[in-house]
C-alpha positions in Angstrom: 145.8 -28.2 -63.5 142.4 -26.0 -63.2 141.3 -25.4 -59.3 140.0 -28.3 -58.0 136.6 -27.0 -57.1 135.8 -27.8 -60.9 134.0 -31.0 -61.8 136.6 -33.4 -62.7 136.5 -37.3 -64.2 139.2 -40.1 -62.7 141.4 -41.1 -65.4 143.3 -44.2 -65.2 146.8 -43.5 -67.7 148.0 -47.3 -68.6 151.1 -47.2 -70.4 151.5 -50.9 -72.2 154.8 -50.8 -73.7 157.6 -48.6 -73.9 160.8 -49.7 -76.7 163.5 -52.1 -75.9 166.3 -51.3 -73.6 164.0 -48.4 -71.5 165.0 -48.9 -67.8 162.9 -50.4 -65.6 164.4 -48.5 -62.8 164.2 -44.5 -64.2 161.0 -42.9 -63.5 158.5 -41.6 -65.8 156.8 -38.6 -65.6 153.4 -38.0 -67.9 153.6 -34.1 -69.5 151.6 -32.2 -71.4 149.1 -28.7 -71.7 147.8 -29.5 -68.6 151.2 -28.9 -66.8 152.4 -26.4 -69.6 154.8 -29.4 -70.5 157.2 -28.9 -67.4 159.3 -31.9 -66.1 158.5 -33.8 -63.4 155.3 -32.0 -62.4 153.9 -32.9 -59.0 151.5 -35.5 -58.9 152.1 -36.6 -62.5 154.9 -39.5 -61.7 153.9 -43.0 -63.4 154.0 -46.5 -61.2 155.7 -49.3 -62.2 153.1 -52.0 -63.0 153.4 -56.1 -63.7 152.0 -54.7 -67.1 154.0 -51.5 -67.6 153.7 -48.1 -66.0 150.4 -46.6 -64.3 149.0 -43.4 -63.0 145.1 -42.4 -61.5 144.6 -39.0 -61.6 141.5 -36.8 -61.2 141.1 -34.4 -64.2 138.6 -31.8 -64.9 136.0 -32.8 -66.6 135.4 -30.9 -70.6 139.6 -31.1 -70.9 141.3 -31.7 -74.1 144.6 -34.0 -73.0 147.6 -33.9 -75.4 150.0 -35.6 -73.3 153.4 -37.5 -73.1 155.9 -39.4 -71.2 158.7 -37.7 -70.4 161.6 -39.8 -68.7 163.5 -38.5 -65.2 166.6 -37.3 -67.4 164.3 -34.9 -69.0 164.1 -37.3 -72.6 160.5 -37.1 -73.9 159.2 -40.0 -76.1 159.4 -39.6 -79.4 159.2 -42.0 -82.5 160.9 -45.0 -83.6 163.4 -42.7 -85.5 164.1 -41.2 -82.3 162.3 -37.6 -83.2 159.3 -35.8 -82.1 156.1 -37.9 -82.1 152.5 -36.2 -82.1 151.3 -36.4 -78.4 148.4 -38.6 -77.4 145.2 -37.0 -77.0 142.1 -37.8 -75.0 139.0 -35.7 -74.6 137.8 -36.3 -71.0 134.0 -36.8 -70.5 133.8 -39.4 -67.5 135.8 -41.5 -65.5 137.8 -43.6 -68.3 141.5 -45.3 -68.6 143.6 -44.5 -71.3 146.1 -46.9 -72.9 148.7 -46.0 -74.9 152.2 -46.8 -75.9 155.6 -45.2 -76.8 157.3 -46.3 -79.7 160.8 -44.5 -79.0 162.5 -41.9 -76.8 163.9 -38.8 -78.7 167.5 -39.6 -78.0 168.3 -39.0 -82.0 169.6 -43.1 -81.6 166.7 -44.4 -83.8 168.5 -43.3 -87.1 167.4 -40.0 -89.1 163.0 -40.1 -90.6 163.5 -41.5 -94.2 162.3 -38.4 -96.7 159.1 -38.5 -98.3 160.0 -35.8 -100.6 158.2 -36.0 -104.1 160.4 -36.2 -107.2 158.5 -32.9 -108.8 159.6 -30.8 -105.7 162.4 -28.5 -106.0 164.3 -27.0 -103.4 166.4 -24.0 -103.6 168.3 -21.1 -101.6 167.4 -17.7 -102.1 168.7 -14.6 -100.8 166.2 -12.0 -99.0 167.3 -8.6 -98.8 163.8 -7.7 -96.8 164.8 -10.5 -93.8 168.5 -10.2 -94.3 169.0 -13.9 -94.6 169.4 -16.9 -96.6 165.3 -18.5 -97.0 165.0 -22.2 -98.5 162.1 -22.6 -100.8 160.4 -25.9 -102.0 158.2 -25.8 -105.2 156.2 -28.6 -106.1 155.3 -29.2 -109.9 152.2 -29.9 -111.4 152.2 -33.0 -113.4 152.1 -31.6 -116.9 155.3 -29.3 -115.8 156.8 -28.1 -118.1 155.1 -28.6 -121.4 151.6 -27.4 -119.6 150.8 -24.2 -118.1 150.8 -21.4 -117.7 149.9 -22.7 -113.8 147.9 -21.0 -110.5 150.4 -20.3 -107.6 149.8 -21.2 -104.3 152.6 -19.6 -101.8 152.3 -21.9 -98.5 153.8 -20.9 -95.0 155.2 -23.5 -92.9 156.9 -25.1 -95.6 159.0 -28.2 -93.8 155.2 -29.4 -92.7 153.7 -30.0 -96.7 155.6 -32.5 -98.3 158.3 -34.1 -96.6 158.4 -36.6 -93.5 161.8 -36.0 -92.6 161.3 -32.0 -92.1 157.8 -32.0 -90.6 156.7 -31.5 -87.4 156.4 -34.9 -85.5 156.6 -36.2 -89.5 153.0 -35.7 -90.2 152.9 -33.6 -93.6 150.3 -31.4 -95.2 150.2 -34.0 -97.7 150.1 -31.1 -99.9 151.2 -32.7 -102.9 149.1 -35.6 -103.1 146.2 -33.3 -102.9 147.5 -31.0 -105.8 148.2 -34.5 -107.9 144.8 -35.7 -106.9 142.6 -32.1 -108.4 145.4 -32.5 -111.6 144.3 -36.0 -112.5 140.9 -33.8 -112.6 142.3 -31.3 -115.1 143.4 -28.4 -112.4 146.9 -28.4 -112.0 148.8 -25.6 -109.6 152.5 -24.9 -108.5 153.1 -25.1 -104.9 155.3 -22.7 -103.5 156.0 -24.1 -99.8 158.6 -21.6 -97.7 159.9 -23.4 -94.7 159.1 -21.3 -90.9 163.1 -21.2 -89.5 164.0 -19.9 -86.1 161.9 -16.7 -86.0 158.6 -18.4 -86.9 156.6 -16.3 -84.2 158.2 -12.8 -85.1 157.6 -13.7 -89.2 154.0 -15.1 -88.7 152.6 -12.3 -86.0 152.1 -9.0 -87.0 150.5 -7.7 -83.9 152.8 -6.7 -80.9 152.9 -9.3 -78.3 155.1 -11.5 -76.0 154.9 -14.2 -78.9 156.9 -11.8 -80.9 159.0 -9.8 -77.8 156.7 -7.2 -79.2 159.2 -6.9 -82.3 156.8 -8.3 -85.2 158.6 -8.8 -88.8 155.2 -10.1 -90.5 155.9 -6.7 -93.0 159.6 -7.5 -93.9 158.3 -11.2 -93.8 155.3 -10.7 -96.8 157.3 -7.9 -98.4 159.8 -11.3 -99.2 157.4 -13.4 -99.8 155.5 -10.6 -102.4 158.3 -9.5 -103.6 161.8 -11.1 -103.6 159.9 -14.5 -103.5 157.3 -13.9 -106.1 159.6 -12.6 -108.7 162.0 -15.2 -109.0 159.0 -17.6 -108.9 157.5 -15.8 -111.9 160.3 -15.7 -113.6 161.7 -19.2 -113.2 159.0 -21.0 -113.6 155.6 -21.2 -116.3 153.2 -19.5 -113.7 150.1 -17.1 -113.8 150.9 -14.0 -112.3 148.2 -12.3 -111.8 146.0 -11.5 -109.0 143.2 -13.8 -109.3 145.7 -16.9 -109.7 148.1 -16.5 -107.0 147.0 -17.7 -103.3 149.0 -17.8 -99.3 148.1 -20.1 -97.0 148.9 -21.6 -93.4 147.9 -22.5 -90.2 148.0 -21.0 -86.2 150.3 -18.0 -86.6 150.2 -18.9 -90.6 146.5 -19.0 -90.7 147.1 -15.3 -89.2 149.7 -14.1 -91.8 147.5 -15.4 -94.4 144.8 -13.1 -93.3 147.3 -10.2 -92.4 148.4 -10.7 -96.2 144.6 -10.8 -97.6 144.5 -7.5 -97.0 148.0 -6.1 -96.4 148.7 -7.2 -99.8 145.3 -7.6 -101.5 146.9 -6.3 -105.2 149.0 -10.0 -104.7 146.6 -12.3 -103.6 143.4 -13.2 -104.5 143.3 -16.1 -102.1 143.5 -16.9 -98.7 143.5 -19.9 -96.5 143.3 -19.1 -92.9 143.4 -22.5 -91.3 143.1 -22.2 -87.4 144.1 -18.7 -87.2 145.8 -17.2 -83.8 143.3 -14.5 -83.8 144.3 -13.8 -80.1 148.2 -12.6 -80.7 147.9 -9.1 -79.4 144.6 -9.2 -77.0 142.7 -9.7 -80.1 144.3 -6.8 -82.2 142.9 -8.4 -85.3 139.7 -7.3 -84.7 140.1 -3.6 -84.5 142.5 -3.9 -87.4 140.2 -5.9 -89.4 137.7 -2.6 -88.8 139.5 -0.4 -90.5 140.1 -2.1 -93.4 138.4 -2.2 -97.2 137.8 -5.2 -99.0 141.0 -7.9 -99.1 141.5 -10.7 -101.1 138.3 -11.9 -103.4 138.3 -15.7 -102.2 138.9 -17.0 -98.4 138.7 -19.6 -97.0 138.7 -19.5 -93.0 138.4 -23.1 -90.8 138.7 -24.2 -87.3 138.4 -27.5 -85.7 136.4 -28.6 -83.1 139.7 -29.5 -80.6 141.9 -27.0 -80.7 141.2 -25.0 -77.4 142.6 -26.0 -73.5 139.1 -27.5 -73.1 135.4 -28.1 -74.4 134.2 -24.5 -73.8 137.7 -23.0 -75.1 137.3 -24.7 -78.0 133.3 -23.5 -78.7 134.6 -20.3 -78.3 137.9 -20.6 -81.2 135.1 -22.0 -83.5 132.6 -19.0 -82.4 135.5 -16.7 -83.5 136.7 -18.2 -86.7 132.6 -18.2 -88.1 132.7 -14.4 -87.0 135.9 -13.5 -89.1 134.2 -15.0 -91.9 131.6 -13.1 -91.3 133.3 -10.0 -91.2 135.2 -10.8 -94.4 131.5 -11.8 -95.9 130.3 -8.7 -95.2 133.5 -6.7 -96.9 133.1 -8.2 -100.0 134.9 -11.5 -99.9 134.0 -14.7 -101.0 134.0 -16.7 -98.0 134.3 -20.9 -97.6 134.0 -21.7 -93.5 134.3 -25.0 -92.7 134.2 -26.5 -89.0 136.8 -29.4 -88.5 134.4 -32.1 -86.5 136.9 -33.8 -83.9 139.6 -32.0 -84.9 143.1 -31.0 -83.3 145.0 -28.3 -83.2 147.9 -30.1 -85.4 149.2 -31.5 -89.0 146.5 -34.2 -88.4 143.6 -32.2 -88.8 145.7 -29.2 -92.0 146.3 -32.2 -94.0 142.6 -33.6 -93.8 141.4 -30.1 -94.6 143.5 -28.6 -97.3 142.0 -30.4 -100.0 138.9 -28.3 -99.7 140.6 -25.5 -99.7 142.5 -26.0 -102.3 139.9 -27.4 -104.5 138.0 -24.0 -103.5 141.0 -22.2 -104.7 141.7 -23.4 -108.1 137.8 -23.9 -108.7 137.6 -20.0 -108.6 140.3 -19.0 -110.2 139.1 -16.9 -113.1 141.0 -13.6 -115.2 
């Protein structure tokens, strides 16, 4: 935690019920940012209670608290499927207790997260010769598929997060499809090319050296797959628009940074961006003196940031401050620029899923030859 000369609120942490068969005797520990997620932190150990576990701890006060419980053998809750669950949050303005529950431990014993997959997405295997590796791709279909078309692409980083349960992180989706279905019961239909992360998420996504990537960034090999390799085979598989103007890359945190590193990188591809939350501070900031020697990159972008997303209050001013200055800057190269601010909004699936339909809708709504 911060020094403890800072301002800080008592919080009161009342967890009310835990799932069936969790000892009563096993300790629990609460985790989170606030202890970069280590076990057993000091000071953070839970007491048993007639009414479940308790803990009063004093907590600076303008702190954004993503938390779990996290038993002594080092399980962490999780969901009633027994994977990853989305960590509680609580913004800490005053003295406060904060209920909450846990619904399962991520012990895998909960049986595997029923798929959500839609019926219109297709998955495939597909060799890279630019990454040296096997990459799955999922392409969702537009309604009218095939006897409509030709269709807008949208190529979409983080692909396990759009449509499926099962695959996405803490099984909170995009919810990418139902927003395409939603604008193509409005007459604008578009394929959805979604490209799952894998291992090296932080060396594909990055393209600025830094200890995120062990200062070994593959964000060129990564977009010279996903323009080239990628793009072909979509093109020539399915009924799509290939041209500039109707072919889009989008994605959040490091993706919302590819997406801008591709704007421009490969502005001959893409004609839109979606730079949701962008990691604009991989590299000390490197973006920004890259960004100055750049011309004009893709015509349409759309940049966001939520409210939420920093360590704390002022943190988080500071993300939004930066995001409305990138687009800014791309304004004033030539783009055409949507900002939005996410009011209340994390740095997770959560808020992406609640924002994407804007962007999208701002996508397809200026697509033009």
């Amino acid at each position: 935690m911060p020094a403890s000369f800072q301002p800080s609120a008592i919080l009161t942490f009342q967890l009310t019920r835990v799932p069936a068969r969790t000892s009563t005797t096993q300790p629990l520990w609460l985790t989170g940012r606030h202890v970069n997620w280590q076990d057993r932190a000091d000071g953070w150990q839970m007491t048993p209670t007639p009414g479940g576990w308790t803990l009063t701890r004093p907590v600076p006060l303008g702190t954004l608290l993503e938390f779990k419980v996290r038993r002594d053998d080092g399980v962490e809750e999780g969901d009633v499927h027994g994977g990853r669950a989305l960590a509680h949050q609580h913004v800490v303005t005053g003295d406060a207790t904060v209920p909450f529950e846990v619904t399962g431990w991520q012990n895998g014993q909960g049986g595997a997260r029923p798929s959500t997959r839609p019926a219109r997405t297709v998955a495939f295997t597909l060799w890279s010769p630019e990454l040296h590796e096997d990459r799955e791709v999922l392409v969702h279909l537009p309604p009218s598929y095939p006897a409509g078309g030709p269709y807008p692409v949208l190529y979409l980083h983080d692909g396990q997060n759009m449509f499926d349960e099962a695959t996405a992180f803490s099984g909170v989706t995009w919810r990418a499809d139902r927003a395409a279905d939603t604008l193509a019961r409005g007459g604008r239909e578009v394929i959805l090319v979604a490209v799952p992360c894998g291992p090296r998420r932080s060396q594909l996504y990055t393209p600025f050296r830094s200890r995120v990537n062990a200062y070994a960034p593959l964000a060129d090999a990564y977009l010279a797959f996903l323009t080239g390799t990628l793009k072909a085979h979509v093109d020539r598989t399915y009924r799509t628009r290939p041209e500039r103007p109707f072919t889009g890359v989008a994605g959040s945190s490091f993706g919302g940074l590819i997406s801008l590193y591709a704007a421009f990188t490969h502005a001959d591809t893409y004609g839109a961006a979606g730079v949701f939350s962008p990691s604009l501070w991989v590299g000390d900031h490197e973006v920004w003196p890259w960004l100055a020697t750049r011309a004009r990159g893709a015509d349409r972008v759309y940049v966001d940031m939520g409210t939420h997303e920093g360590d704390d209050v002022d943190a988080s001013r500071m993300l939004v401050r930066h995001a409305l200055a990138l687009a800014d800057t791309l304004s004033d190269k030539g783009s055409r620029v949507r900002a939005q601010v996410g009011e209340g909004h994390w740095h997770d699936e959560v808020a992406w899923a609640e924002r994407f339909p804007a962007f999208l809708r701002f996508f397809l709504e200026t697509c033009r030859a």
